[in-house]
N, C-alpha and C positions, 0 to 999 in steps of 0.2 A: 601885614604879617599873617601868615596861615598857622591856624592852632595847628599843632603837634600829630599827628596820630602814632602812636604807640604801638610795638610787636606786644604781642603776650610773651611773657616770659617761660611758657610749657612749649615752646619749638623744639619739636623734635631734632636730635642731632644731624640725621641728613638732613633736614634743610639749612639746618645753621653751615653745614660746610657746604651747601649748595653755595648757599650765598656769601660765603668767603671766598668762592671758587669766582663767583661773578665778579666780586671787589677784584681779587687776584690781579683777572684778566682786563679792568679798567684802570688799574693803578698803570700797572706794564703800558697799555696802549697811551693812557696821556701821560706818564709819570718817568718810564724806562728807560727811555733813549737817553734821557737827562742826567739818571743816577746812576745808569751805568756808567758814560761819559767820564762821568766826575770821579767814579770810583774807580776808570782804569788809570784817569791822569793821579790821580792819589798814590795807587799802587805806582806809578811809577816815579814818581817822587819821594813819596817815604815808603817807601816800603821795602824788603830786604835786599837783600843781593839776590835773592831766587826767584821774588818778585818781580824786580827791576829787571832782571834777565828775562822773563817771559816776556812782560807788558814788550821789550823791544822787539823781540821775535814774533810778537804775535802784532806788535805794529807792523813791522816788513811785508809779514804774510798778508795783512789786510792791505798794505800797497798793492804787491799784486794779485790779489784777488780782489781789488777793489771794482771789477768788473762783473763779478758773478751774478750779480740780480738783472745785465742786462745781457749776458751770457747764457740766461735761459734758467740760473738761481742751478740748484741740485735737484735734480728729477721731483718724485712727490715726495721728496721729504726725509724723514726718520720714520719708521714705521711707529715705534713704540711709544714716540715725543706723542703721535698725533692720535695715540689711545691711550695716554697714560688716565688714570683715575680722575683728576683732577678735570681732567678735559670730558669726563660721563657727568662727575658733576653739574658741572657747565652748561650743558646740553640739559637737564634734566628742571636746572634753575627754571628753565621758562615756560614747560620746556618746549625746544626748537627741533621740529619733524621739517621731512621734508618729501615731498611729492611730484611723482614722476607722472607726467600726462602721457607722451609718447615713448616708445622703445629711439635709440639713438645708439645707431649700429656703430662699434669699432675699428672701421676700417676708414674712418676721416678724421681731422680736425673739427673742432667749434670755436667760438667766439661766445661765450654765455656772458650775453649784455645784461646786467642787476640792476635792480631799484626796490624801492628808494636805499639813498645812502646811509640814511636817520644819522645818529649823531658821532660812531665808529665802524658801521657795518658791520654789526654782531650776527646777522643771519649769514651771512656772509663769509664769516669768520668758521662757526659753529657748523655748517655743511660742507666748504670747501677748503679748510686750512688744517681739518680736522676731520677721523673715521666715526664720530661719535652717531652721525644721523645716518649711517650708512650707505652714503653715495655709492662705493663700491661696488654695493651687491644689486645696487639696484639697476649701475648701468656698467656693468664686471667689461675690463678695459681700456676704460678710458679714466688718467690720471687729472683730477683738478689743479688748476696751475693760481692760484690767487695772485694779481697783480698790486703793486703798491706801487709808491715813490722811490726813486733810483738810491735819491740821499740816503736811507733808511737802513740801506747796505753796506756804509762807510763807517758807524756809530760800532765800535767793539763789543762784542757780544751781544750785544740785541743781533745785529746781521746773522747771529747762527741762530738763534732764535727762531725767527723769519723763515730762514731757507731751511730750519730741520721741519718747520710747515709747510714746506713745499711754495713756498712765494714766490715772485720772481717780479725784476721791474717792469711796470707799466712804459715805458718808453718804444716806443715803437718798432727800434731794431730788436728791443728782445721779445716783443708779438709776433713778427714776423717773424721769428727764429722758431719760436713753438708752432708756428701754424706751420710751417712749413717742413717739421720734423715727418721722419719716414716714418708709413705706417704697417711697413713690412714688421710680421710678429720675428724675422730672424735677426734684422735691425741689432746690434751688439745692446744700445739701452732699452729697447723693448724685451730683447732673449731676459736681459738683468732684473727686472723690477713685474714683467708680465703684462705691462700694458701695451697696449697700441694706436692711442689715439690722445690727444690733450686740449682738453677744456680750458679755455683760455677766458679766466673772468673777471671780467670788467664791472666796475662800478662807477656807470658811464659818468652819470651828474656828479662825484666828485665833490671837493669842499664846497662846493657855492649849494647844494642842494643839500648840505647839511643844517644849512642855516634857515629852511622850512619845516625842520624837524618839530613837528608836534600831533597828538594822537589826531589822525582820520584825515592828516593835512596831505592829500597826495599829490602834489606839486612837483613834479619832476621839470629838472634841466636836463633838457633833450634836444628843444627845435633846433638848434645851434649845434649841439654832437653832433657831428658826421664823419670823426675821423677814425671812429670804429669802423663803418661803415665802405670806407676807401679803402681800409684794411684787409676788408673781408674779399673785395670784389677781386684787390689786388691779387689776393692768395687760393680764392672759389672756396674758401670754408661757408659753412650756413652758418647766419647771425641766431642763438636761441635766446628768448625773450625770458626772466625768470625775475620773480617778483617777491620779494619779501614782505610776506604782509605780516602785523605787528610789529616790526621795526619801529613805526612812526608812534605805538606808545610805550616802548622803554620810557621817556624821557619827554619834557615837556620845559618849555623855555619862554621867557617874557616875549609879549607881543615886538615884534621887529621889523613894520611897515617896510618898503623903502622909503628912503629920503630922511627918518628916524636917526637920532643919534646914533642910538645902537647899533642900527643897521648900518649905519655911514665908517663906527669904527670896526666892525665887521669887515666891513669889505676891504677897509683900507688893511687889515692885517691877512686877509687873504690874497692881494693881489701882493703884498709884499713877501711873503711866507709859503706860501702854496696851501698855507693850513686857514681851516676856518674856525675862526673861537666861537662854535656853538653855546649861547650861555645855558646849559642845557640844565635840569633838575630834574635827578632822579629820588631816588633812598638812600636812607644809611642802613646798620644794623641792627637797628634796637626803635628804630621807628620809618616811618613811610612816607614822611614827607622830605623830605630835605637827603642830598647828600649825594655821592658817582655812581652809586651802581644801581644796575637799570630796573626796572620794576619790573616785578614777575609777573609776567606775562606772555603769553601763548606766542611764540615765531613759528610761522608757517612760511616755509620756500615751496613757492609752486616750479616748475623749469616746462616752459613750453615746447612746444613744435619748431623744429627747424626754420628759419625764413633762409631759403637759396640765393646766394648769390655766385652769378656766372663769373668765370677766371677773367678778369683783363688786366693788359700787362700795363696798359694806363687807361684809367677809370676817368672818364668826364666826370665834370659838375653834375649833370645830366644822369647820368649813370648813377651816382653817386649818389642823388637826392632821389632817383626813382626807386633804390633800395633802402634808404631812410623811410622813405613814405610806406612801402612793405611793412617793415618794421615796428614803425607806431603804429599800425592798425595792427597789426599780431599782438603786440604789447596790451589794445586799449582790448582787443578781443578776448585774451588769456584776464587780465582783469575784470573784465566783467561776466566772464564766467566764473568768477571763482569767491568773488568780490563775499558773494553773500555767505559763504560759508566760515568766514576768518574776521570779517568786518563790521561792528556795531552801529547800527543806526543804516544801513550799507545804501539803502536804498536813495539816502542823501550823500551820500561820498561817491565822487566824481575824480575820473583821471584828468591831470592839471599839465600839462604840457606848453613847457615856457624855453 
């Protein structure tokens, strides 16, 4: 058992709603799909006659729109959703900057391949679902397209949620539907919104690379990813490498070898689930040891340089693994240039490529 450690009780008010802003946003991500679920089947069982008449119409509508997140989701989003207060907060908890190495012109698509996952991709969340770290102004243009799981779009009201973020599903027909949007500015949704080009980002490793989540562990699942990579060739967008560093100390989790219990019931609820039950420990509000929201600490997103990959209308293995191997050397290159200025002890932390 770990002694305790204690907030002082003199916190100033912004921080105290920093860090209800952080709770907020981890209740929602492991807690929401759940209690909303329950709270629409409720409403539509007891609940009025005005009730019960919505919850059915707004069943219908999500039949058929039950396609939207792999449909390309709603451009980037709600404007205001994705600067409302709560979401400056958020950004400020940690806080989460973000840093542009190259200019990345608006007249193409990208693929912005992310790592690490940690334990819900909060850098992730906080620079591309979100205007709070200012993507915008730093590459004016090009819209972030956050991809998730397709299911996530079928759950009542979380789905608007999501897509007033600008989400949209990770499934392949709907990558390829953003990558290969026009990048004409007269384009009817580019004239609408002003952009012209979409950042399409991935966070390659996914639940199994949640489950290495612990501070300086940078262990990425990658050798095995390549069906970004097919994606890319298919459609001639550039793969951009971008890296979340401090991801890996939000949160910190009992040791989980393979072959370990732990591990064993881990994996067994992610190949059955798609989700991985990170056993992860963060804080609570009134002390620092125990508890879901993430520990305050510094996120920094780097976004590298283009890696180019040429148009083919079918991509070899060959092909396919010669721009993977691109890739992880950009990746290992953009990390260890950047490593020492975001990473403690840096000189022993190593990229872990599994």
């Amino acid at each position: 058992m770990r002694k305790i450690e204690w907030a002082p009780l003199n916190v100033p008010l912004r921080r105290r709603l920093e860090t209800l802003s952080a709770f907020g946003v981890m209740f929602l991500f492991l807690f929401g799909e759940l209690w909303l679920l329950l709270y629409y089947v409720y409403l539509l069982v007891f609940g009025g006659i005005w009730a019960k008449t919505f919850c059915v119409i707004y069943g219908i509508f999500i039949y058929f729109d039950r396609k939207a997140g792999v449909n390309c989701g709603r451009g980037q989003g709600v404007k205001w959703f994705r600067n409302m207060y709560w979401v400056r907060l958020f950004q400020s908890y940690f806080p989460a900057k973000l840093h542009k190495t190259v200019d990345l012109p608006a007249d193409r698509n990208y693929i912005f391949a992310a790592f690490p996952h940690g334990v819900l991709g909060l850098g992730c969340f906080a620079n591309f679902a979100t205007d709070a770290t200012g993507f915008y102004k730093l590459y004016p243009g090009i819209r972030t397209r956050p991809c998730t799981l397709n299911f996530h779009f079928v759950i009542p009201f979380y789905r608007e949620i999501l897509l007033s973020w600008g989400l949209a599903s990770c499934a392949s027909r709907s990558v390829m539907n953003m990558l290969t949007a026009s990048n004409n500015p007269d384009h009817p949704t580019n004239r609408r919104d002003g952009y012209t080009a979409n950042a399409v980002v991935l966070v390659v490793g996914g639940a199994a690379e949640s489950l290495h989540t612990r501070p300086n562990n940078y262990t990425l699942v990658l050798k095995n990813r390549k069906g970004f990579c097919k994606i890319a060739l298919k459609t001639g967008v550039p793969v951009v490498p971008v890296i979340n560093f401090g991801e890996l100390d939000l949160y910190d989790q009992p040791p989980n070898p393979i072959g370990s219990k732990l591990r064993n019931f881990q994996e067994w609820v992610k190949n059955s689930t798609g989700i991985a039950p990170a056993a992860f420990r963060g804080r609570g509000f009134f002390q620092y040891t125990y508890g879901i929201i993430p520990r305050r600490k510094p996120l920094n997103t780097v976004i590298g340089g283009p890696v180019e990959a040429k148009k083919l209308d079918n991509p070899t293995s060959e092909d396919i693994d010669e721009l993977h191997a691109r890739f992880c050397k950009a990746l290992e290159e953009l990390f260890e240039k950047h490593k020492s200025k975001f990473v403690d002890d840096y000189k022993n932390v190593k990229l872990v490529l599994e």
